[in-house]
N, C-alpha and C positions, 0 to 999 in steps of 0.2 A: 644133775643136782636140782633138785625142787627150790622154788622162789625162796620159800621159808625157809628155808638152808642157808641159803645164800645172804637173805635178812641176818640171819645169827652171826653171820659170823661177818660183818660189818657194825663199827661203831656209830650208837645215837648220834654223836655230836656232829656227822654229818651235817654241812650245809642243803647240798644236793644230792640225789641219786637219781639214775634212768637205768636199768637193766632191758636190754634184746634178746627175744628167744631166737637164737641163729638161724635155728632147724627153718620158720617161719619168714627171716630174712634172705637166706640162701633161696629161695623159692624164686626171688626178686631180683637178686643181685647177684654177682659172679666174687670168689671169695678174694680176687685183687681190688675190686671196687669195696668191699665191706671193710677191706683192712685201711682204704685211706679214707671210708668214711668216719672210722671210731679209730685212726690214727695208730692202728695197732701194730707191732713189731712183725717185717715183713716175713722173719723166720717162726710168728708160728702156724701151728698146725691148726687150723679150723675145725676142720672135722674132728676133733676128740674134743669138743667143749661144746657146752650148751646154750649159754648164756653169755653175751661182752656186757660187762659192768660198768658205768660211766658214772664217777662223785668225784667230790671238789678235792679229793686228795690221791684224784690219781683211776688208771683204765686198769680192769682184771676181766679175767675171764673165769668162769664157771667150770672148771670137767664135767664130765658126764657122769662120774663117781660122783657118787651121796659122801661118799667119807674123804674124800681130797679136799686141799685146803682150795683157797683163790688162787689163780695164777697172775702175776702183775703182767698186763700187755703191755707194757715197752722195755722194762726191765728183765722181764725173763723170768722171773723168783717169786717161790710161792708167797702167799699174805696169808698170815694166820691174826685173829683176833680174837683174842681172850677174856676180853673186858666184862663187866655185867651187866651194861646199859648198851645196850644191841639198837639196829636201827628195825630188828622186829618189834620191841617194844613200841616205838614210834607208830609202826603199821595194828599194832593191835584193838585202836578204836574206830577203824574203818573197815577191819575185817569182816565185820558182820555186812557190811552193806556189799561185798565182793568177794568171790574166789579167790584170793590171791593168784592162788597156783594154777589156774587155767587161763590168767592174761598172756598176752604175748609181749605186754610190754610193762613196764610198772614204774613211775617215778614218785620222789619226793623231791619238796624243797621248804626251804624256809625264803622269807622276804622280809628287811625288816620294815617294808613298808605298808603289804597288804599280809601276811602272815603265812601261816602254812599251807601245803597246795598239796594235792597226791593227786595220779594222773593214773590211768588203767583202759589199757589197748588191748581189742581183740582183732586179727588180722584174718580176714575171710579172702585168700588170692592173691588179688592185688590192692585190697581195700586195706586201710587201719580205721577201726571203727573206737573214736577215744572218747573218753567220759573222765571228765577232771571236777573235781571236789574245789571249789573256791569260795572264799568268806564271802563274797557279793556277785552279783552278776556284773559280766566285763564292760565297756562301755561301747563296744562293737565301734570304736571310730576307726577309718582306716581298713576296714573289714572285709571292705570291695576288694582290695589286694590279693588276699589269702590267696584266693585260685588259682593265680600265678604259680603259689607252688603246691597244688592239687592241695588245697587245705580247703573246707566248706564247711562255716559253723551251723548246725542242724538246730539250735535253742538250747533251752534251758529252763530250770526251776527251782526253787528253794524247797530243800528237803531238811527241814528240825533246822538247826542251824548253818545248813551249807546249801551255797549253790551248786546244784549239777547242771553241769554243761555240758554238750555233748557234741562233736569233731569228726568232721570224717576225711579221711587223708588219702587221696589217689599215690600209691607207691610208687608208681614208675616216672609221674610226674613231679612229685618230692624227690626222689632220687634224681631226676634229669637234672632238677634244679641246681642240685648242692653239686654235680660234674659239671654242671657251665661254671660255677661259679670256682670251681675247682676245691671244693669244700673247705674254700674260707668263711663261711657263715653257718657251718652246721650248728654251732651250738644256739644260734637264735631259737631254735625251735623247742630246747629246752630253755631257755630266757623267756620266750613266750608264756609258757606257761608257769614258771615262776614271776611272772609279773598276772598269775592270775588273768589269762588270756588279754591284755590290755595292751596296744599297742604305741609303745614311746615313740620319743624320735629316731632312736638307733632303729630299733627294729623296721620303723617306716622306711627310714631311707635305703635299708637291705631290701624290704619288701619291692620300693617303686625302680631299683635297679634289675632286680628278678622282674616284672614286668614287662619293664622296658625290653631286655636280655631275650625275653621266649616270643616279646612280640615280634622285634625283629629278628630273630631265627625261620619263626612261622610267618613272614610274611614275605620272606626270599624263597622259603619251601613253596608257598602257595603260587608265586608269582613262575617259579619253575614249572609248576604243574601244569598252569593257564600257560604258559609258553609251549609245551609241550602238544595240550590238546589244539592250540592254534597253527602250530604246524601240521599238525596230521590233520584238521579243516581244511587245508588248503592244497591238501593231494587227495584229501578221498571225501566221500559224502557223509558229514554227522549232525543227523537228525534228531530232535526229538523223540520220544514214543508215544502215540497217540492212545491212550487206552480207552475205548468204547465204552458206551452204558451197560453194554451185554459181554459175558464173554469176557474170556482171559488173555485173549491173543493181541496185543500190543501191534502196530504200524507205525515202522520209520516215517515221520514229518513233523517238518519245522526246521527248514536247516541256515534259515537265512538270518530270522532274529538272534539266537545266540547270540551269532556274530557281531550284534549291533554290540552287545553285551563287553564279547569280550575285546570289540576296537575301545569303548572306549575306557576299560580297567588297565591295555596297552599303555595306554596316554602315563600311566598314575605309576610304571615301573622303568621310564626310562629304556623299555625297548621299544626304539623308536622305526628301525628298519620292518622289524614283525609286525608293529603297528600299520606303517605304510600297507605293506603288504595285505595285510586282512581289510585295510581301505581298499584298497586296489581292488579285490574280488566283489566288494559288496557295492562299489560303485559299476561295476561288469555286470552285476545282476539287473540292474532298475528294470522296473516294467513301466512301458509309459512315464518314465522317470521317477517313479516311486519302487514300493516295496513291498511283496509279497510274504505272509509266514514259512510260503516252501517255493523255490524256484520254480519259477512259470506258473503258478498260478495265480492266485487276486490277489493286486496290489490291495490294500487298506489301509486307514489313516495310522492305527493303532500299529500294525508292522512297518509303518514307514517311520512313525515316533521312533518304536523301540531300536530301530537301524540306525537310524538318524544319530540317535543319542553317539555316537562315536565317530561321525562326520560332523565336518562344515561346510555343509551344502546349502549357501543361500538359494541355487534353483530348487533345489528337492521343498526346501521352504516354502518357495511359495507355491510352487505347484501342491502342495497341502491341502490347500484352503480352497480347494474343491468340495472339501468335503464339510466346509463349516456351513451351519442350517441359518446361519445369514441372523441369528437369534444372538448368538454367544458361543455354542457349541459346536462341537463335530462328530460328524457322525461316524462308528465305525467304516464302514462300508458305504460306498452309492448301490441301488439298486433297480430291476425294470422289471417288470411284469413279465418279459419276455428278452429272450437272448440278446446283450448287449455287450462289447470287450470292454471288459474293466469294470465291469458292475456284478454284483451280485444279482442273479434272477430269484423272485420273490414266492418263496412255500410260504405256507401260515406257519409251521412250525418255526419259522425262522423270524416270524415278524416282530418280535419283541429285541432281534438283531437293526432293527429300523428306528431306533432314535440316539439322541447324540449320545456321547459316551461319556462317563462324568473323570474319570483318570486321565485317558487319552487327550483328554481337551487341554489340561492341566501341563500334560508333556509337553503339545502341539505347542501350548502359549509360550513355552517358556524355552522350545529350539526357535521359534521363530521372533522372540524379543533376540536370543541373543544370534541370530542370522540379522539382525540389524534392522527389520521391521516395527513399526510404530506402534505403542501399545494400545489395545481392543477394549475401550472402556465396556461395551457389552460380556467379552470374555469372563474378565476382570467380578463384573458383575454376576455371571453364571458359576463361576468358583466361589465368589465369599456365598454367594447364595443359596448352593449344595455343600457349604462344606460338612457341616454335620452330618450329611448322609454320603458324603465320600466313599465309592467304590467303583468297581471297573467290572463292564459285560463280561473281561475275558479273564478278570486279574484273579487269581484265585488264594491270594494273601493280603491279607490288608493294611502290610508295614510296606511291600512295595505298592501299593496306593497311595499312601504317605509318602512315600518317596519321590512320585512324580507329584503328587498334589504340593511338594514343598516349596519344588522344582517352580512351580507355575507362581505359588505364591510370593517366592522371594525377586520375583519381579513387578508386584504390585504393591504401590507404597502406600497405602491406606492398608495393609494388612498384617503391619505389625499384631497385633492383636489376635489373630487368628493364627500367625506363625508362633506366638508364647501357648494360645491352648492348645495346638498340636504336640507342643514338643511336652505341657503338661497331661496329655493324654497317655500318650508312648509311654513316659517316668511311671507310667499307672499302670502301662503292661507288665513292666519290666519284674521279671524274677530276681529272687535270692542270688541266683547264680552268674545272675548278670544276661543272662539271657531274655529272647522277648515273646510274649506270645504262651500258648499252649501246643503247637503242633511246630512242624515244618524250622524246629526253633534255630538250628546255623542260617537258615536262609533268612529265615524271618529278624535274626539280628543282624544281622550284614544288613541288611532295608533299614531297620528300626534307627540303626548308627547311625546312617548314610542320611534318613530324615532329619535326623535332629541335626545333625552339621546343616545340613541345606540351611535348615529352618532358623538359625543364626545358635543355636545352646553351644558352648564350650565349657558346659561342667564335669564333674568326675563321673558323670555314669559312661560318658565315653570310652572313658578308659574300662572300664565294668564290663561293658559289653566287648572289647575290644579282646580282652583277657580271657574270658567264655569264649567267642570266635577260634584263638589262638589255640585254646584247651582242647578243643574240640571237631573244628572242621575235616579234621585227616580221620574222622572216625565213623564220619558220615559220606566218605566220599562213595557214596553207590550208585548214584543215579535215581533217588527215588525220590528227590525233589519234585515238587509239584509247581511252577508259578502261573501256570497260566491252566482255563477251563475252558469250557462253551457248552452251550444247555440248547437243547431242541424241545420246544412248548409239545406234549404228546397229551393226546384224548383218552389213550387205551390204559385204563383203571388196572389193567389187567399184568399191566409190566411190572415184572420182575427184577429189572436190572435196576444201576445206579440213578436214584431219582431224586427227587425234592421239590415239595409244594408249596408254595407262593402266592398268596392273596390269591389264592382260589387256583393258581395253576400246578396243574403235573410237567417237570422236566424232567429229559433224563439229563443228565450229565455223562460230557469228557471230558478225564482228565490231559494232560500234557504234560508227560515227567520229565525233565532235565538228564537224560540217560549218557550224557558226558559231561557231565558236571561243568556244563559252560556259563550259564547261567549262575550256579552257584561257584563258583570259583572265580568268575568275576567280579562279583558281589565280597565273596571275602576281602578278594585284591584289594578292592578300593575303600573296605571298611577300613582294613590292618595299615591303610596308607594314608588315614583322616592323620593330619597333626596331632599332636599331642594337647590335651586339654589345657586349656588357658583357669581355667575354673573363674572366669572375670565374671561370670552371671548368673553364678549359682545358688546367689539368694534370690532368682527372679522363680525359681520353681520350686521354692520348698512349701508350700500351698499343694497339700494334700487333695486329689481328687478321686471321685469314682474310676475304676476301668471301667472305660466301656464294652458295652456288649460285644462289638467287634473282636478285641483281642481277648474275650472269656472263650470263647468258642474252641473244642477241642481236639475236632480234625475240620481238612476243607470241608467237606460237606456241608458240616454244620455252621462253617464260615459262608457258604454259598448260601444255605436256607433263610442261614437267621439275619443274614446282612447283604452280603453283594449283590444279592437280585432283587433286593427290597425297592429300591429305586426304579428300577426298570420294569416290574410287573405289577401294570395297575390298567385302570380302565381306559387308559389313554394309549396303550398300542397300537400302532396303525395297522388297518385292517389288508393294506394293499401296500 
């Protein structure tokens, strides 16, 4: 039976109506779940009807016959309407602006507050792409919510006298929603938009339960996941992959940082024996009592940070500060001219690896304030004094630079001020979706989160980003995260592989991909594990800023060219 059909033979004086084209829903859902989502009577037959009918006087179904009347879904018995005031007349001055008959989904309603609404879904898979007809534009409060249940408002415009809005709805995540909740709230979503997309209180409080609901779901799924891969760490070797400036061929290394990663997302799930345990092995590795990025090779300041982060090791602390340049900083690496244990030996192309490291130092400050160490007024001084050029030799994202730079900050107390423009920086990354950044974006929000908690903010983007994490982490789990780089300075004009030019220099670039998702799955953990937003300081950021250049950048590369190695290549590299 065609839309228009179906319009006929229902009454104008309708409050509401939503019609579903089956064919389109069945594609999504299994036909026991469609019947207790539109509450239909469990003896009928799906398959001979085309359409479920949902108005304010009652559920039918459509046949697949052009000439059958309605069938009523609970009652069992046909609906005939004979009237002459149809609720196709209703649809008649909006037909021009739509097909009817080719949506997949079609509603009406009346409001006696904001007026009449008409609603019209095309379903591409697993997407509904909706466009709803409303007297004004919504007032989008409350809006962060939506994604909780795959809902993302795309804009909108006034067209003659109507606003069009336009809706894009993830099905399997709308559907997940309304079976946790056991589809006591399906009708909200036609309430939504008979209130002309505008979010009251009912709906708020359904929406922050569904948040609540999927965060904690996904953050017992995520914390299984990391349990899982921390067990298999600790019977077999899982490395990083190193991918080269040239060349496709990938090299297992890197297998000791992760670890730092995932001891201390441990800490944040109440397994505490696994935790032990993954301390146990990575205090079994020290080299000269520090930490190396791949077993048995060179301890450094910056892998003994990142290790660090999930011990409390006051010696590994102080045995650190070997590597501070006696200035404020510290340096990646010690190095000699010639073969020495525990030093790097000194190439030119490596020489730009030879001064202090501006993230690293940040971490360093801020495991060894809280190792019980006295604060560094020069440190202290070398952080607020690079903070606008804040970036890391090896870091190859700049919301985990922010993360340890918040780290280092929220121990110096002259630096309120610099912890409110960081966290107004991020709010300037942040997308529609809640997510952060332009590339790398589950990792890069898991960072972005985890910054702004350091950095003192408890307003609602927490929750925002927390929501995008949840949506999304299990759809990225590949391994193709990137968090860490390292650049070799080359002369030869002539290279072809992964490069980037820097106040006059040629690098190539390595990447470092997270090829067991340790790094980023630790990262989730302990974003999806921030408390709940307090929102006590949320007028301290609504003072609109630029993004900066850092997070416009639209893969690393271009994060590495245009930022992270800005600081570090300049005329002042040591030559030896």
């Amino acid at each position: 039976m065609k839309i228009e059909n179906i319009l006929d033979k229902l009454p104008g004086e309708l409050q509401w109506m939503v019609l579903f084209n089956l064919d389109a829903i069945k594609e999504i859902a299994t036909e026991e779940t469609i019947k207790k989502m539109y509450f239909l009577n469990e003896a009928i037959d799906i398959s001979s009807h085309s359409y479920v009918v949902l108005t304010s006087q009652g559920r039918y179904l459509a046949p697949k016959k052009e000439t059958a009347d309605l069938f009523h879904g609970e009652n069992l018995v046909d609906y005939a309407y004979t009237g002459p005031d149809t609720l196709k007349t209703r649809f008649a001055r909006v037909q021009d602006k739509f097909a009817i008959d080719s949506v997949d989904t079609l509603a009406y309603g009346q409001d006696d507050e904001y007026g009449d609404v008409f609603l019209f879904v095309k379903i591409d898979g697993s997407t509904a792409h909706a466009t709803s007809l409303f007297t004004n534009e919504p007032s989008q409060q409350h809006y962060e919510l939506l994604p909780a249940i795959g809902v993302n408002y795309k804009g909108g415009k006034f067209k003659g006298d109507v606003f069009v809005a336009e809706y894009e709805n993830l099905l399997p995540v709308h559907i997940e929603s309304a079976i946790f909740a056991d589809f006591t709230r399906t009708d909200s979503c036609n309430y939504f938009f008979f209130k002309h997309g505008n979010i009251d209180a009912n709906l708020f409080k359904g929406l922050s339960m569904a948040v609540q609901g999927r965060a904690k779901r996904q953050r017992a799924k995520a914390e299984l996941l990391l349990a899982e891969v921390a067990e298999r760490a600790l019977i077999e070797k899982l490395a990083m992959s190193w991918l080269p400036p040239e060349g496709n061929e990938k090299f297992p290394f890197g297998d000791l940082v992760p670890l730092g990663f995932v001891s201390r997302a441990l800490k944040k799930t109440g397994l505490t024996e696994l935790q032990e345990r993954v301390e146990k092995r990575l205090l079994e590795k020290k080299l000269r009592g520090l930490w190396s990025f791949e077993m048995d090779d060179l301890e450094t300041s910056i892998d003994s940070a990142l290790v660090m982060q999930g011990l409390n090791d006051a010696k590994a602390a102080s045995l650190i500060e070997k590597f501070s340049d006696g200035t404020g900083g510290y340096y990646p690496q010690l190095w000699s001219m010639n073969p020495v244990a525990g030093e790097m030996q000194f190439v030119p192309e490596k020489r730009h690896w030879c001064q202090t490291d501006l993230a690293p130092t940040a971490l360093i400050y801020a495991l060894r304030r809280k190792a019980g160490f006295e604060p560094e007024v020069k440190t202290e001084q070398y952080l607020l004094d690079n903070f606008n050029i804040r970036s890391g030799l090896y870091f190859a994202n700049p919301f985990l630079v922010d993360w340890t730079f918040a780290q280092g900050l929220s121990y110096i107390n002259k630096a309120n001020n610099y912890k409110e423009l960081l966290c107004k920086e991020i709010l300037a990354a942040l997308n529609s979706d809640g997510s952060a950044g332009k590339f790398d974006h589950v990792l890069s929000s898991a960072f972005a989160c985890l910054a702004l908690n350091e950095a003192g903010y408890r307003g609602k983007a927490i929750e925002s980003i927390q929501t995008f994490i949840a949506l999304n982490y299990e759809r990225h789990l590949n391994g193709s995260s990137i968090p860490f780089y390292s650049s070799l300075i080359t002369g030869d004009k002539s290279f072809k592989g992964r490069k980037v030019s820097v106040n006059g220099y040629d690098l190539a670039l390595s990447f470092h991909e997270d090829s067991y998702n340790m790094v980023y799955l630790a990262a989730v953990v302990m974003a999806l594990n921030l408390d709940k937003p307090s929102g006590q300081n949320e007028n301290d950021f609504v003072e609109h800023i630029p993004t900066p250049l850092r997070y416009t950048c639209k893969t690393h590369l271009e994060y590495i060219e245009m930022a992270a190695l800005i600081p570090y290549m300049n005329a002042n590299i040591p030559l030896q």
